[in-house]
N, C-alpha and C positions, 0 to 999 in steps of 0.2 A: 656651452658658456656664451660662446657668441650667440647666440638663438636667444638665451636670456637679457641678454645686455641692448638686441634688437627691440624685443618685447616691452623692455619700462622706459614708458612713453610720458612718464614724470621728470623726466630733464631731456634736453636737445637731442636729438638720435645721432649714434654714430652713422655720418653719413659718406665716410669711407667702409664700413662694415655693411654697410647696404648695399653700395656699391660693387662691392664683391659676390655678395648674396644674389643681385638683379643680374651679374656677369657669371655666377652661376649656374643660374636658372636659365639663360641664353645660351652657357658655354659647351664646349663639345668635353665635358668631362665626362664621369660615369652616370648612370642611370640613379643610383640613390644617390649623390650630388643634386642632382636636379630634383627630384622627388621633396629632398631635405629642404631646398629653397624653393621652391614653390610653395612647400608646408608655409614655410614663415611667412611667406609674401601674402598667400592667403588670409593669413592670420591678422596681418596689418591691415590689409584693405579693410577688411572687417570690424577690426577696433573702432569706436566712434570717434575716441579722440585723436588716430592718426592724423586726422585731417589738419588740424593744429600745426602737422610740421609742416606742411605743404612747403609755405615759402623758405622756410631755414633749408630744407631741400634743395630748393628749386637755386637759391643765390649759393649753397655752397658745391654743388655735384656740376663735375663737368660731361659725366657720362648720360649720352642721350634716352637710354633707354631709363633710365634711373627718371630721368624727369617724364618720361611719360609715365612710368610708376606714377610718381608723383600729382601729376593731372590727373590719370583715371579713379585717383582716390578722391580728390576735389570732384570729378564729377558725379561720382553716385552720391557726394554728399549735396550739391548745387542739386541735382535730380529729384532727390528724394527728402531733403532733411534742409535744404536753403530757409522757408520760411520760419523753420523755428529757429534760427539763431538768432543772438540777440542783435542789434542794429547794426552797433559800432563792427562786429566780425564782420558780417555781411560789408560793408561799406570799407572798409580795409582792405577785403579780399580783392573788391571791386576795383579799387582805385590801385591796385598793385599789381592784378594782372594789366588792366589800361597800360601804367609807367611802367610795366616790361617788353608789352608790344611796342610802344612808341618807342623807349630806348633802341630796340633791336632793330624796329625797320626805318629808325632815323639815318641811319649809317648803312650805306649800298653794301659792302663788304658781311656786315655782319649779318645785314638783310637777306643775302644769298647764301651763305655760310649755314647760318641755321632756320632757312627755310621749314624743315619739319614739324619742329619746335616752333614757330608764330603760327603756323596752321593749326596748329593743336590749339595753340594759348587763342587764335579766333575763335573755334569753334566751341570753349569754353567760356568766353565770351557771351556769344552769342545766349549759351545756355541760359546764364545769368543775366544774361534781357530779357529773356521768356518769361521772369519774375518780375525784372525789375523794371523794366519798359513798359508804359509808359507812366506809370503812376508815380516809380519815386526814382525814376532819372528822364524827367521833361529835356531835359538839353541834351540827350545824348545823340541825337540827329545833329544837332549845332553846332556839337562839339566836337563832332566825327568831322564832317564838311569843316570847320574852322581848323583842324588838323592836320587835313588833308592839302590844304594850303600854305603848307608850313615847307612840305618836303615831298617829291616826286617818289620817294619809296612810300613813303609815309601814305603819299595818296593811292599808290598800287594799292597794300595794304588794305585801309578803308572802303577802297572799290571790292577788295575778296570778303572783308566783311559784312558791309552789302549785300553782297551777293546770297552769303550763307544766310542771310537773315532774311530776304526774300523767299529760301527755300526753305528756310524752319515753318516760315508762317503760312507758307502757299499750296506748298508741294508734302512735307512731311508731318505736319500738325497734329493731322488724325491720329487719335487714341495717346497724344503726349501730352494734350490739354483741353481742357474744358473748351465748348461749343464760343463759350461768353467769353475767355480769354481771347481764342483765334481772334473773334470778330475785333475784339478791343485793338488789339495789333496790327489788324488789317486798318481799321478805321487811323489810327497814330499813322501808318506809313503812306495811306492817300492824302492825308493833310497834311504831309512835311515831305511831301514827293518834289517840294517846286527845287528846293535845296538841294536834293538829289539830282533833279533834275540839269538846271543849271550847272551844277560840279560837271557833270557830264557831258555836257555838252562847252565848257569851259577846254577841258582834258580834250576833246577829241578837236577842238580848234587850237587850243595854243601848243599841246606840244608832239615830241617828235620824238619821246623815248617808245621804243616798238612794245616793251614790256608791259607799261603804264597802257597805251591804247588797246593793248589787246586784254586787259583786266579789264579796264572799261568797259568795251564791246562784252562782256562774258557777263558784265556784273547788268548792262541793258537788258542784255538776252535772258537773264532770269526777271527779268522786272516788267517786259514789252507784254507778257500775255492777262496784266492785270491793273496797268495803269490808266488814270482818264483818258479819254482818246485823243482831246486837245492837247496834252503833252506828247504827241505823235503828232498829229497833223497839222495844227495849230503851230509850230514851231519849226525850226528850221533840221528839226530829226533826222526827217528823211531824205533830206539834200545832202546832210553831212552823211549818215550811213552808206547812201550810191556813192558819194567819193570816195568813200576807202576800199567799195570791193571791188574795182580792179589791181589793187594791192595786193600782192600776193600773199603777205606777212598776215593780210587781218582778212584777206578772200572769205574765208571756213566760218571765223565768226561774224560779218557783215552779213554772209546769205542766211544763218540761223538767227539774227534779231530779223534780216526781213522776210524770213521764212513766218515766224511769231506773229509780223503785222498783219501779211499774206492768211494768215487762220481767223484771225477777226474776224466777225462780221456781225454787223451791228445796224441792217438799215443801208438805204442807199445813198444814206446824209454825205458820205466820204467819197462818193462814187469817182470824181474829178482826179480828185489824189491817187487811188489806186488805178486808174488809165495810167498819169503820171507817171507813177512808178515802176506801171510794170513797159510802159514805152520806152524812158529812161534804162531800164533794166537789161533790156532784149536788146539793144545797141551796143551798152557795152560786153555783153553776153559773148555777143559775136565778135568780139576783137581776143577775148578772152579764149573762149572757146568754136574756134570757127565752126559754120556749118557742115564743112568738107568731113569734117574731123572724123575717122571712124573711132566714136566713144568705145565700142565694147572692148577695140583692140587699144587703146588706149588708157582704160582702166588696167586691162590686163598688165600694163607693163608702167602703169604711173607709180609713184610714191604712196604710200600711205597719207599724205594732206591732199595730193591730188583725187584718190581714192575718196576719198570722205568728201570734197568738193561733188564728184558727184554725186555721193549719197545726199547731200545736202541738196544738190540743183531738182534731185526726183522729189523732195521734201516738200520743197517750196512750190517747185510746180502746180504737185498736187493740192498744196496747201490752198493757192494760190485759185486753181480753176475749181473747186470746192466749194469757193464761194463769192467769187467774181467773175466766172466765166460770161454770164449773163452782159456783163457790164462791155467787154471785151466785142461781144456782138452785132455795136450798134453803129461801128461806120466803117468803112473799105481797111481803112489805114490802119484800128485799130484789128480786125480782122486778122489781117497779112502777118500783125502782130500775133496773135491767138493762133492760127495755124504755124507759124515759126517754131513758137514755141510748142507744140503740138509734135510737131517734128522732131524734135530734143528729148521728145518726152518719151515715145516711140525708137531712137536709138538708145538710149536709158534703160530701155525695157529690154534690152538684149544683152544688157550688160551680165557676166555669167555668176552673181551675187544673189542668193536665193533672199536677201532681206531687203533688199532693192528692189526686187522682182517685184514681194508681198507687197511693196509700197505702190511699184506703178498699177499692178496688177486692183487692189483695192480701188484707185481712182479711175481704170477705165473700165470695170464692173458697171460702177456706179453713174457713171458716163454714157454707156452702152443701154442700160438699162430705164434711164431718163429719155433716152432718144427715144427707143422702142415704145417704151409708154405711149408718148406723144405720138407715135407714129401708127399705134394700135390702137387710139383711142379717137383717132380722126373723125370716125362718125359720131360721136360725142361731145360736141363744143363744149361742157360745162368740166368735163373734167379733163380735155386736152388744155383748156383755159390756163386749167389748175395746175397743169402739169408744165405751162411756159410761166409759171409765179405771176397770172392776174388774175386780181383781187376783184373784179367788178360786173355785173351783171352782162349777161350777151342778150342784146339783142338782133332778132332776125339777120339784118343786114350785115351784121359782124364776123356770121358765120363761116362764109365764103373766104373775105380776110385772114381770116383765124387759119383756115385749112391752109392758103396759101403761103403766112408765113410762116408755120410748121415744112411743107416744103421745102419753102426755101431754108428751113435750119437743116434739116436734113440732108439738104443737097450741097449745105456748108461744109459738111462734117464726112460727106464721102469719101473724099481723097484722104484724110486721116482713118476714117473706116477702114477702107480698103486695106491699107497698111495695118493697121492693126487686127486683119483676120490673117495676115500672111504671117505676122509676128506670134497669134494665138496656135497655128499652126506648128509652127517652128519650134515655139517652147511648150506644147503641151504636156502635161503631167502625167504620169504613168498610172492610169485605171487599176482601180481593186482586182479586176477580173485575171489581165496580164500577171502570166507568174514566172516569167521568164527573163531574165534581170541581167544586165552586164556589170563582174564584179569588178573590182580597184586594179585586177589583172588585165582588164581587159579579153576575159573571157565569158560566154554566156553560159550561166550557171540558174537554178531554179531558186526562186526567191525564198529567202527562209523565215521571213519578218516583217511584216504590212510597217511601212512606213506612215505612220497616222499624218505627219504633217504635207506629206506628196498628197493624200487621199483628199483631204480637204481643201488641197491648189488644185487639184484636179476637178472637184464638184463646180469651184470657181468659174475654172475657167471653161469647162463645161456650160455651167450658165450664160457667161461673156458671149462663147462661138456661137451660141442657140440665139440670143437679143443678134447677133451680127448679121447671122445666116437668115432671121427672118427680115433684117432689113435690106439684103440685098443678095437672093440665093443666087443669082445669076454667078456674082461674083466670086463667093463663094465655091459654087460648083469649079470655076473657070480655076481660080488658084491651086484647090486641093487636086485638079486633076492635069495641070504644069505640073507641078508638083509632082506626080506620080509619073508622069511621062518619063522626065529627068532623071527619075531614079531606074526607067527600065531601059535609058540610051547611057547609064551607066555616067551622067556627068556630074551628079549629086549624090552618091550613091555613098551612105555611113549610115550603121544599124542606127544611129540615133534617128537621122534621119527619115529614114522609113517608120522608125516605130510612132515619132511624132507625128505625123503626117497620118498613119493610120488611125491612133487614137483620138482625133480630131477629126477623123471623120467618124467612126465609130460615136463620138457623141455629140454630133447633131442627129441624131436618128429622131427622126420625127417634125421634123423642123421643114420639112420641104412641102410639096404638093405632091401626091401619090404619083403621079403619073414622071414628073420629073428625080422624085429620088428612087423609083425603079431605073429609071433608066442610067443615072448614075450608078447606082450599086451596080448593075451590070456592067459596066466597064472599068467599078474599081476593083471588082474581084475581077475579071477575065484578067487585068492586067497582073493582080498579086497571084494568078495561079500561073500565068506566063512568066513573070519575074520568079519565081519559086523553079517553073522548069530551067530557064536559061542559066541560073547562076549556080555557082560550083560550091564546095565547102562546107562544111556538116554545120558550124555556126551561124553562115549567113542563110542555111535554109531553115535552121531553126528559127531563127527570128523572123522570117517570111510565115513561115508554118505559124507561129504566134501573133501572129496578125492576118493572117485570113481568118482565125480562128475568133479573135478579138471584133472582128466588121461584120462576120456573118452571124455573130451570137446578138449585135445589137442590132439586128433588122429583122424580128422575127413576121412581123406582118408583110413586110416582100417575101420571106421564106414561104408564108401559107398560101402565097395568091400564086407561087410558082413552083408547082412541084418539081420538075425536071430539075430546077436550079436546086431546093430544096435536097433529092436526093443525090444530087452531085455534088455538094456540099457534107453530108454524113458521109458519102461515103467516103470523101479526102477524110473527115475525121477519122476514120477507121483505117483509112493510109497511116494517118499522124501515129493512132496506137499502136504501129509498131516501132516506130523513129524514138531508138533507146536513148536519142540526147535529154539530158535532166531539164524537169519540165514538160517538157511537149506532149508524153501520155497524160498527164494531170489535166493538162488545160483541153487536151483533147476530151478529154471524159467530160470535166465540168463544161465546157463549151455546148458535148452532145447533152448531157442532161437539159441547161439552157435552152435549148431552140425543143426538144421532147416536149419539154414544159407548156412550153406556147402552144405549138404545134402538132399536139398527139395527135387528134384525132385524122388527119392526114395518111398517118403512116398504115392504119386500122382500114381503111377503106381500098377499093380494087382502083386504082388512078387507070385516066385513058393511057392505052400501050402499054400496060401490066396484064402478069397472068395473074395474081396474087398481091393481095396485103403488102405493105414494105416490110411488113412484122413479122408474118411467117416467113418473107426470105432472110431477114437477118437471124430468126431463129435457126433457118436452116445450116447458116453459116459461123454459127454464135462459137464453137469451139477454137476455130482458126483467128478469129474476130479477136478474142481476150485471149490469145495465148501468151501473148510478150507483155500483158497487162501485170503491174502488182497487185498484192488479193486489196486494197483500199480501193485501187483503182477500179477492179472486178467488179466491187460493191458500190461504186455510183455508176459502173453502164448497169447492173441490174438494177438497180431506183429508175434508171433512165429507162427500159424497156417495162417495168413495171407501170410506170407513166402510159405507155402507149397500151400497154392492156387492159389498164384502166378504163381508156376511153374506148375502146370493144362495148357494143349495147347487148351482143346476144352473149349469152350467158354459156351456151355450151361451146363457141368460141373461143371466148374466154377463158371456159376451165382449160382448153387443149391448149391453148398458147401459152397457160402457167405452165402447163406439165412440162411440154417441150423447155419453157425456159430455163425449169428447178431440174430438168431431166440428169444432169451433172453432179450439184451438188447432192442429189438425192440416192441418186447410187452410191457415192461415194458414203454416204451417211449409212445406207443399208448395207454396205460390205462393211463397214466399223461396228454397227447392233450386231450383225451374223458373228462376226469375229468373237465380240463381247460375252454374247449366247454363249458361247464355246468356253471360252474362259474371259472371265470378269478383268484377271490383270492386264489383257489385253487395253487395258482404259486407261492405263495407268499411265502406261507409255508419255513423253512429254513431245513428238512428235502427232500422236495422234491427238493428244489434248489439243496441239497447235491447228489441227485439221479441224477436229470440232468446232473450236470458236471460230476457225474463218467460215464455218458454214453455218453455224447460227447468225455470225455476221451478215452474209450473206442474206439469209433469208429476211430479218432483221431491215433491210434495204428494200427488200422489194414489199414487203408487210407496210414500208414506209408510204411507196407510191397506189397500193394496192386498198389497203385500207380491208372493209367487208372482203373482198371477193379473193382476199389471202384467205376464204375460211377451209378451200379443200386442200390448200398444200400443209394451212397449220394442222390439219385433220390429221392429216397423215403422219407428223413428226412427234406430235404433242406427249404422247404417254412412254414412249422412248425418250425421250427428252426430257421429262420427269426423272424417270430412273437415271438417268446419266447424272441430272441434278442433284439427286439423292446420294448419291454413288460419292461423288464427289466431296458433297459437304461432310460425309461422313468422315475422308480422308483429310479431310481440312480440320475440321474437330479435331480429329487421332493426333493430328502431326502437333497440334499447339497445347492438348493436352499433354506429348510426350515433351517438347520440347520449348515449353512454354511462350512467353508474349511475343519473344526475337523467332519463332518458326514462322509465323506471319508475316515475315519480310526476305522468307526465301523463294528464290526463281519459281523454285515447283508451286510450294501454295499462292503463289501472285498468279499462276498460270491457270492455276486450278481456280479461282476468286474470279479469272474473267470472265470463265465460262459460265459459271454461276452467275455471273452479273448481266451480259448478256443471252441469257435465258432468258433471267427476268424482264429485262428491258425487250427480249421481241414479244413476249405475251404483253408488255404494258402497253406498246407500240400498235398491235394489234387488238386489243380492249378499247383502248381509247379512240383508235379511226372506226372500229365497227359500228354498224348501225343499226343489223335486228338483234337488238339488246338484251330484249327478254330469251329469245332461243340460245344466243353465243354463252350468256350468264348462266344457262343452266345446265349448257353443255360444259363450260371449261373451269366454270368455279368451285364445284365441289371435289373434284379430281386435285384440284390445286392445294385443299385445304392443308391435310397433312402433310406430303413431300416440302409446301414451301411455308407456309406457315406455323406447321406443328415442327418443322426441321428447323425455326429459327427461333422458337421458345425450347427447344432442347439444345440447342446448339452452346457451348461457351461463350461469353460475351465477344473476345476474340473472334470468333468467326462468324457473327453476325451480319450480313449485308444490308447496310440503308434502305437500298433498292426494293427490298421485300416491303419495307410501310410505304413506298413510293408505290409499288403496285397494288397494296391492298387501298392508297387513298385514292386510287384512279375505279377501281374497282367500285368501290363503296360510293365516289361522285357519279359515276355513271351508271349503275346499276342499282342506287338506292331503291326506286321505286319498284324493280321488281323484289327485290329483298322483301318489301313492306309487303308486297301481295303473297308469298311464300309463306312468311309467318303469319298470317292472317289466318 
């Protein structure tokens, strides 16, 4: 009945029964209470004619959610449905939201009272200027300012809508109005900017309520990144904005309108001004924020405004040197300035706020990388030219000039260099390769989830140390190897520590001169294998072990020009694979795969002071080697030793060092056929299934690094391995025949499905790296026909594997041509 009596919208709505119905819908009643009034409420939004009631609403309900009801119905209909109503509505509407805002924020009391409610009734507002501005309300600029002069609430007020009106037209416009609109709105609020203008600068000279000037500053701050530039510089703007930021009340919003100015750049027409400014700036900076001050421990324990003050000062900075740095350059005084602040910018950067970090970290990228330009482009005048922004021909004589004032920027910018490779150092970012992680416990545990947003601070900053390192390796070397000393006399000594410090040296690799980053890496690994022996504690060698591990996988070209280091380096790997802390075998394999990769053919050859290969002695030792290994882990030291067999050129070396290597898994495979021979249910087993796949696994890996010259080991396994495939799929059919579509989702046939999967993928693995095409194709593909192809046109749909048209399309790409000469 009441739902009825809501519904006819042919006379005034009860709007005590709505009331009820909106406190409903809010209230902690039952689940169909609220269902029941949400029905209705929907219902009404919906109606075309609700809209009708708005204002009978809006003047009789004292309940606030009731009147936001009430707005969000007005504005889908202002949204969507404003230009077809007929005038006089439209104009009604208008003039009675207006005398509801002024009403409310005429009176401070009522003005703060229902604060929620005028921000709503603005921002509805504003809506209806996005139609009705400027074509059929010309005075509404004139009207706002002549209003605002009435009343200090009144004027707060007008300043918030302002503001929202700058951000409808500037910031959020895309896809809510036409190309031709925007621009019309843009164009109205630069020709009646001056009224704006002056309001504003009236406000922030004549008065003293802290509310009103910080509406003001907020409603600038959206307006400074699009107004003419003469209403900035041209006027007394920027004198009155420096005197309010040593204010603490309007601090926050002063540095973000001159955060706004500071992004400008428009020509070196303003040059004068922004010296001004930012000398002005950096004086009261330091009363503000002294130089002593250590910011990061300061953030750590500041406020929330203080916090954002310096999110804001890294803002501006960078704003600031982005694209007036240049300007900053050009005399002693203004310098002292520019390194000050440089200084600031660099404690900022240690601040422990990763969105802070991104901010400074983005501007000294950019910084680092402009120097270095210039710096590597020295024998080049026309594009070092280009690289200091002049526009003008060189001729001969200029050349010299040119070289030396590059110097001299370079040698400006040292003492902030310098600092900023010890800070690049200190915070670098944890590499994809490291998988060794310290969790919220504070214990070190194996990573389980790549961080994509570290990965990309780390290529960063990567880049950064690489521009630093080639501008000044001396120093570089000098820092990272303080650095390392301190950590083995035990006076800087924290896993962060160390891990940063190693990962920053791990990626400059390549950045020095051979001769000096050999002899570095010599002393930074002698010291991490002598900090690894002296220190105690299964954590803190884990994380030692994870970074020799991490610095010797990124220097494989020192690894190939020193075998001695080379193999005293695999074989700590093979230390590592037995240290059962999580992580350390993983990184240890992937590590030895790493440097294999590079460095095969090394290990294949008789080195001076050897009796033997490095390959036949690791095969010798291969059982003891992988014994604490897991079988994943098994199967990338076989890729990794596959690799080194690879690069073997005699051929019947070769076959003997597969044999030796498969020597393991092959037995074990021929005592499971032997078994099988004898009785077939022997296969069935879910233990020996699990031994199978780790050994097609296996093989599967080394097929990987092998490629062709896998062809004697696949020789030997291939028609045993069929039948086992056969074997299998038959049981996988039986089970989902007996026990239809849900038997495919038990343990046994998910176990049985892997092996069949990995069958197939080690012949696709090995088809596709092979290279005598014509011989492998004639050898292996018609034995394949029936077991895998005729097995999966008889098979139930259910037990069909993808993999099988994955192998016949690898098949058929790579073996077309002998195919066509067959049937010929």
């Amino acid at each position: 009945m009441a739902a009825e009596k809501l519904r006819d919208l042919s006379q005034p709505i009860d709007v005590a029964l709505l009331d009820a119905t909106v406190a409903a819908f809010y209230g902690t009643g039952s689940k169909e209470e609220r269902t029941a009034a949400d029905q209705i409420l929907r219902e009404l939004q919906n109606n075309p004619d609700m809209w009708l009631q708005v204002v009978h609403i809006l003047q009789s309900t004292q309940n606030l959610n009731t009147k936001f009801f009430a707005l969000q119905v007005l504005e889908g209909v202002i949204k969507y449905r404003w230009n077809a109503l007929p005038v006089e509505q439209r104009d009604g509407m208008k003039n009675y939201i207006s005398e509801v805002i002024v009403q409310l924020s005429s009176n401070e009391a009522s003005f703060r009272r229902e604060r929620l409610y005028v921000n709503k009734l603005n921002i509805i507002l504003v809506q209806v200027l996005k139609h009705e501005w400027p074509a059929r309300w010309r005075s509404f600029i004139p009207d706002l300012v002549s209003a605002a002069k009435t009343s200090e609430t009144i004027c707060e007020n007008c300043m918030a809508i302002l503001k929202l009106l700058s951000e409808e037209v500037f910031d959020f416009s895309r896809g809510e109005m036409t190309q031709q609109k925007i621009k019309e709105l843009k164009q109205s609020l630069n020709s009646e900017f001056q009224l704006i203008h002056e309001l504003c600068l009236y406000v922030l000279s004549a008065s003293q309520r802290t509310e009103l000037i910080r509406a003001t500053l907020a409603t600038l701050h959206a307006f400074l990144s699009w107004i003419p530039l003469g209403y900035i510089f041209e006027s007394p703007l920027l004198e009155t904005l420096l005197k309010f930021f040593p204010v603490p009340s309007y601090r926050n919003l002063t540095l973000q309108c001159l955060t706004e100015v500071a992004a400008l750049n428009f020509g070196d027409f303003y040059n004068l001004q922004y010296v001004k400014m930012y000398s002005i700036f950096m004086v009261q900076l330091q009363s503000i924020l002294p130089t002593t001050t250590n910011i990061p421990e300061a953030y750590a324990h500041g406020s929330s405004e203080e916090q954002a003050f310096i999110q804001n000062l890294a803002l501006f900075f960078t704003s600031f040197y982005k694209s007036h740095i240049r300007v900053l350059e050009s005399s002693q005084e203004n310098i002292s300035a520019l390194l000050l602040g440089l200084e600031y910018l660099i404690g900022i950067s240690y601040v422990d706020d990763t969105e802070v970090f991104k901010v400074c970290l983005d501007y000294w990228n950019s910084l680092v990388l402009e120097l270095f330009e210039a710096h590597h482009n020295l024998d080049n005048p026309a594009v070092a030219a280009n690289m200091m922004g002049l526009q003008i021909p060189l001729i001969p004589g200029m050349v010299d000039g040119l070289g030396s004032q590059l110097l001299q920027r370079r040698q400006l910018y040292s003492g902030p260099m310098s600092k900023l490779r010890l800070l690049m150092i200190c915070r670098m970012a944890k590499p994809e390769e490291v998988l060794i992680v310290e969790d919220e416990n504070g214990n070190i545990v194996r990573e389980t989830m790549k961080d994509n947003d570290v990965l990309v601070q780390y290529k960063i900053m990567r880049e950064t140390l690489i521009y630093l390192s080639h501008l000044d390796h001396e120093d570089t070397e000098k820092q990272m190897l303080k650095k390392l000393s301190k950590q083995l006399k035990g006076e800087d000594w924290t896993w962060n520590n160390l891990n940063t410090l190693c990962w920053a040296i791990g990626s400059i690799s390549g950045s020095m001169m051979e001769e000096q980053e050999n002899r570095f890496l010599v002393m930074v690994i002698r010291d991490l294998l002598n900090l690894c022996e002296i220190t105690k504690g299964k954590d803190n060698k884990a994380v030692i072990a994870s970074n020799i591990m991490y610095v010797v996988g990124q220097y494989p070209k020192f690894l190939r020009a020193h075998w001695k280091f080379l193999k005293t380096v695999v074989n700590k790997l093979f230390e590592f694979m037995h240290e059962t802390h999580p992580g350390v075998q993983d990184m240890a394999c992937d590590t030895f795969l790493k440097i294999v990769q590079k460095c095969k053919r090394k290990f294949v050859i008789i080195q001076v002071g050897e009796n033997e290969p490095f390959v036949s002695e690791l095969l010798s030792g291969l059982p003891s080697t992988i014994a604490d290994l897991e079988p994943h882990q098994i199967h990338t030291f076989y890729e990794s030793v596959g690799h080194m067999i690879q690069a073997e050129s005699d051929p019947q070396k070769r076959d003997e060092y597969l044999q030796r290597l498969m020597e393991l898994p092959n037995q074990k495979w021929a005592e499971i056929i032997g078994q099988a021979r004898q009785s077939v249910d022997f296969l069935k087993d879910q233990d020996v299934i699990r031994t199978v796949l780790n050994i097609l696994q296996t093989n599967t890996s080394v097929a990987t690094s092998l490629g062709t010259y896998f062809l004697s080991q696949i020789t030997l396994i291939f028609l045993d391995m069929l039948n086992v495939y056969r074997m299998y799929s038959e049981l996988i059919s039986n089970s989902i025949a007996e026990g239809g579509p849900f038997a495919s989702k038990t343990s046994y046939v998910k176990l049985l499905r892997s092996v069949k999967r990995e069958t197939l993928k080690l012949i696709e693995t090995f088809l596709d790296k092979a290279e005598d095409q014509p011989q492998i194709g004639k050898q292996f593909v018609p034995p394949m026909m029936d077991p895998v192809l005729g097995d999966y046109a008889r098979n139930v749909p259910d037990a069909r594997e993808s993999e099988v048209l994955s192998l016949f399309a690898t098949i058929i790409n790579k073996y077309y041509i002998f195919f066509s000469l067959c049937s010929l």
